[in-house]
C-alpha positions as CSV (number, residue, x, y, z in Angstrom):
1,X,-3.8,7.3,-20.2
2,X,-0.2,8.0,-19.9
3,X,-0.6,10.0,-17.0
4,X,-3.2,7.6,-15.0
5,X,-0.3,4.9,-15.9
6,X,2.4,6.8,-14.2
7,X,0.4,7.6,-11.6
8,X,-0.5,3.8,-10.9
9,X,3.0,2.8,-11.0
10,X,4.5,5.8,-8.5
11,X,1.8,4.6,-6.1
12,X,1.9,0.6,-6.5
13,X,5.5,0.4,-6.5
14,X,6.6,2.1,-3.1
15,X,3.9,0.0,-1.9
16,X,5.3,-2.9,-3.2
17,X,8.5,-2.7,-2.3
18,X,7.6,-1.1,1.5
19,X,5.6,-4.7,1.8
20,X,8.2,-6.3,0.2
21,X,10.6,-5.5,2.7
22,X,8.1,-5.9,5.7
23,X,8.1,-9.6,4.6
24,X,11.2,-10.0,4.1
25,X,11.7,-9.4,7.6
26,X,9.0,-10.7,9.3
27,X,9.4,-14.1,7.2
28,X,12.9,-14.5,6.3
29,X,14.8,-12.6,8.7
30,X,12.7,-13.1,12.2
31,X,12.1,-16.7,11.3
32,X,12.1,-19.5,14.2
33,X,11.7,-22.9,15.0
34,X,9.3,-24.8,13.2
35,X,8.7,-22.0,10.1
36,X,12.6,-21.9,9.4
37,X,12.3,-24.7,7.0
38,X,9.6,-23.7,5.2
39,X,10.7,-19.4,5.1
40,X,11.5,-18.9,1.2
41,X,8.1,-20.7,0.1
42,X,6.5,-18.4,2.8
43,X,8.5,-15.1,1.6
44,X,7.7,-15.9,-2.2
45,X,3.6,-16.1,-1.3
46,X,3.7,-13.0,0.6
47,X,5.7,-11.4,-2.6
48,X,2.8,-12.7,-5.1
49,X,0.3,-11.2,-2.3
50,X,2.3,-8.0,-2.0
51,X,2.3,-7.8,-6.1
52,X,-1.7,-8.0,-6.2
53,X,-2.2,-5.8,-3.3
54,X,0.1,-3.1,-4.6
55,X,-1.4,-3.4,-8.1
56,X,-4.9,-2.7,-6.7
57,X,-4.3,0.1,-4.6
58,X,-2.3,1.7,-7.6
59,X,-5.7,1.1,-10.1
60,X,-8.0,1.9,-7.2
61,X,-6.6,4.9,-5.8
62,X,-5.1,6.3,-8.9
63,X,-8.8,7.7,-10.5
64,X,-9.3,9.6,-6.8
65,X,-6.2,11.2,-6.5
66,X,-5.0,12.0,-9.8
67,X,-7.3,15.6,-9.7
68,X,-5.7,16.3,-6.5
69,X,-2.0,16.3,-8.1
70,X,-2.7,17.5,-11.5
71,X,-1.4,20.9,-10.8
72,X,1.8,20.1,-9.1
73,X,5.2,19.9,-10.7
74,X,6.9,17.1,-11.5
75,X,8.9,16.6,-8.7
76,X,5.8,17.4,-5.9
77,X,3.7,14.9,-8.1
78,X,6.3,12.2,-7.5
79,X,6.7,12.6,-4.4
80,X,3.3,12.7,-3.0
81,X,2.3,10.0,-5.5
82,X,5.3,7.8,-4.0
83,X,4.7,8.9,-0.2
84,X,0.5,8.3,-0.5
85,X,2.5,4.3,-1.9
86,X,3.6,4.5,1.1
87,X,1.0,5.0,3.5
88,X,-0.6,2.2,1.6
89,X,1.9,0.1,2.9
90,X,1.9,1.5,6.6
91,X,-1.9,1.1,6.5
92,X,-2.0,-2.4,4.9
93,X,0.5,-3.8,7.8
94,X,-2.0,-2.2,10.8
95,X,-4.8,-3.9,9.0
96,X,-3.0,-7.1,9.1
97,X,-2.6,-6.6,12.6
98,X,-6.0,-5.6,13.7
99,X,-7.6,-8.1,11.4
100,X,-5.5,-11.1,13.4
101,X,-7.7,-10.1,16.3
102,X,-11.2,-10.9,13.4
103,X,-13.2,-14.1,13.0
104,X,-12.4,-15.2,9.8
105,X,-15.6,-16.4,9.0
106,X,-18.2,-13.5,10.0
107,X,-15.6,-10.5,9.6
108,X,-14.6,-11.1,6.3
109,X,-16.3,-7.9,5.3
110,X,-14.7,-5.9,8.0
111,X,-11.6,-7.0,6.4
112,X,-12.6,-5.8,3.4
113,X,-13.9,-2.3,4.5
114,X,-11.0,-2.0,6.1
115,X,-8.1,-3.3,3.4
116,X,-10.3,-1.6,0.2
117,X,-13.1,0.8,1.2
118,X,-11.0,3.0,3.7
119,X,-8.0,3.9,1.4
120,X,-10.6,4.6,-1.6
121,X,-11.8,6.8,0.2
122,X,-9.3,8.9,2.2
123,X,-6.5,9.0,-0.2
124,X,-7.8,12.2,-1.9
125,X,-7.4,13.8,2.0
126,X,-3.9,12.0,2.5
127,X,-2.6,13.9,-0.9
128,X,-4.0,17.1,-0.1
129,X,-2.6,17.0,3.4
130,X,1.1,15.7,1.4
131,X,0.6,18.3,-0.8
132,X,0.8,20.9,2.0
133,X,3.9,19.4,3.2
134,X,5.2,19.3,0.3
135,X,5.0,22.7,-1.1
136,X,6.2,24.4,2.6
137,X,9.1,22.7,1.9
C-alpha cells in the first residue's frame, strides 16, 4: 500500500503543480479587460479543479503503471513516475483545447473518453517508452 501511495503522489503532484502553473498564467497573468476583476476567484476554481484532476489521474493511473516500474531503481522510478505526471498535464491542456471546439450537451462523453479513458489506457505504453529513455541515459 505504501508503494501504490508513493506512486499516486509522484504522478498527481507534477500534474498538479504543471496545471497549477498553466493557470496561473492563463488566468492571472494573461488576464484582460472584463475578467481582470474577477482573476483570483477564477485562479482559486481552476486550483480546486487542478486538485481533483491530479488526484484522479494519480488513483487511476497508478494500478496500470505500477508493474511497469516495479523493477527500476529508485531514482528511474521517480523519474518516470514524475515525467508520466507530466504528460498528464500536457495531455489534460490539449484536451481542454480540443474539447472548446465540442457541444457541450451531446459530446460530454467524448470529453470523457478523451480526459479519463485515453490516459487509462496508454500510460502503461508512455512508462515503458520513459523507461527506455531513461535507462540509455
Amino acid at each position: 500500500m505504501k508503494r501504490y501511495l508513493s506512486c499516486a503522489v509522484f504522478i498527481a503532484l507534477p500534474c498538479f503543480l504543471a496545471l497549477l502553473i498553466y493557470d496561473w498564467v492563463a488566468v492571472v497573468a494573461a488576464a484582460r479587460g472584463l475578467y481582470r476583476s474577477v482573476r483570483w476567484s477564477d485562479f482559486a476554481q481552476g486550483a480546486l479543479q487542478d486538485a481533483g484532476l491530479a488526484s484522479i489521474y494519480g488513483l487511476m493511473v497508478t494500478p496500470r503503471v505500477t508493474g511497469s516500474v516495479a523493477g527500476d531503481g529508485e531514482r528511474a522510478r521517480r523519474l518516470c513516475l514524475m515525467m508520466l505526471g507530466f504528460g498528464l498535464a500536457w495531455y489534460d491542456v490539449m484536451c481542454a483545447w480540443v474539447t472548446r471546439w465540442l457541444n457541450a450537451s451531446q459530446d460530454l462523453g467524448v470529453s470523457l473518453v478523451m480526459l479519463f479513458l485515453v490516459p487509462f489506457l496508454v500510460a502503461p505504453w508512455y512508462v515503458r517508452w520513459l523507461r527506455s529513455k531513461v535507462h540509455a541515459s
